[in-house]
C-alpha positions as CSV (number, residue, x, y, z in Angstrom):
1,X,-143.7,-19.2,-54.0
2,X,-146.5,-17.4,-51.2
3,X,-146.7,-14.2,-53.7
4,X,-147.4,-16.5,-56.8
5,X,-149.9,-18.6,-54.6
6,X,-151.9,-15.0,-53.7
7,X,-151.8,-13.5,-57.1
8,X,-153.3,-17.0,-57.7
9,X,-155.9,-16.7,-55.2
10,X,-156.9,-13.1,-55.7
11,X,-157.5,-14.3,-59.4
12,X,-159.5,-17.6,-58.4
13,X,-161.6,-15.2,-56.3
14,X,-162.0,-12.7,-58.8
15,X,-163.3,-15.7,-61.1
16,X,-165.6,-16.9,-58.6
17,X,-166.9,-13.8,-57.8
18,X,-167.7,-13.2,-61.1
19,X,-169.4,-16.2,-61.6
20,X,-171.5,-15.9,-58.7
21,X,-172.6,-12.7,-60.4
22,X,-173.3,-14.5,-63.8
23,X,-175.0,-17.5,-62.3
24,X,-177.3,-15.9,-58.9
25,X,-177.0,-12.0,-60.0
26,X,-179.8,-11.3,-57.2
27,X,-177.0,-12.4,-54.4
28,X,-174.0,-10.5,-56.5
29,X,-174.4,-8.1,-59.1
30,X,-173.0,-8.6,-62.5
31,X,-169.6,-7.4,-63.0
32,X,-170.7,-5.6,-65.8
33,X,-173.8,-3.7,-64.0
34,X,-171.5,-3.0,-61.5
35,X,-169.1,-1.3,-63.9
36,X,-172.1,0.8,-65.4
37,X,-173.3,2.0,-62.6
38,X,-169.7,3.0,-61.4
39,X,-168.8,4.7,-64.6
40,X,-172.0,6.7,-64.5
41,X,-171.0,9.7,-62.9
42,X,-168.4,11.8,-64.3
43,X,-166.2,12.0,-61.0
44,X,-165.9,8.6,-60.7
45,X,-164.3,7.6,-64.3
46,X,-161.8,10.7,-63.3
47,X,-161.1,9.1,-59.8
48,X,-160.2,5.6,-61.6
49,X,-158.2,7.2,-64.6
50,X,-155.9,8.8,-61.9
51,X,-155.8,5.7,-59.8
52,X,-154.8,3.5,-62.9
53,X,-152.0,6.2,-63.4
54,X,-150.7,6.5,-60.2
55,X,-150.5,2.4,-60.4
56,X,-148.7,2.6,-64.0
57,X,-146.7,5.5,-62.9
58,X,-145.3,3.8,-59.4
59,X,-145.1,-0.2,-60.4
60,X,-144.5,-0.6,-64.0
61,X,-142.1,2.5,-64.9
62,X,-139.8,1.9,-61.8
């Protein structure tokens, strides 16, 4: 029951912080300027392709 109770929480912050963003964006950037502005370089983009592999490759294959 804790572990569903985190994945909860994690996801109700998530939400709130992306509201925040959407409702005061001079406290919290937008979720999607932050996005942009992460994506803009090329190194970047390459860094989180082989994150979101290394994820795939060790949690959803085993």
């Amino acid at each position: 029951m804790i572990p569903i109770l985190e994945y909860l929480a994690v996801l109700a912050l998530g939400f709130a912080f992306w509201l925040l963003g959407r409702v005061k964006p001079q406290i919290l950037a937008p979720l999607g300027d932050l996005v942009g502005r992460l994506m803009h370089h090329r190194n970047t983009r390459i860094a989180l392709m082989v994150v979101w592999w290394w994820l795939g490759w060790h949690f959803f294959t085993v």
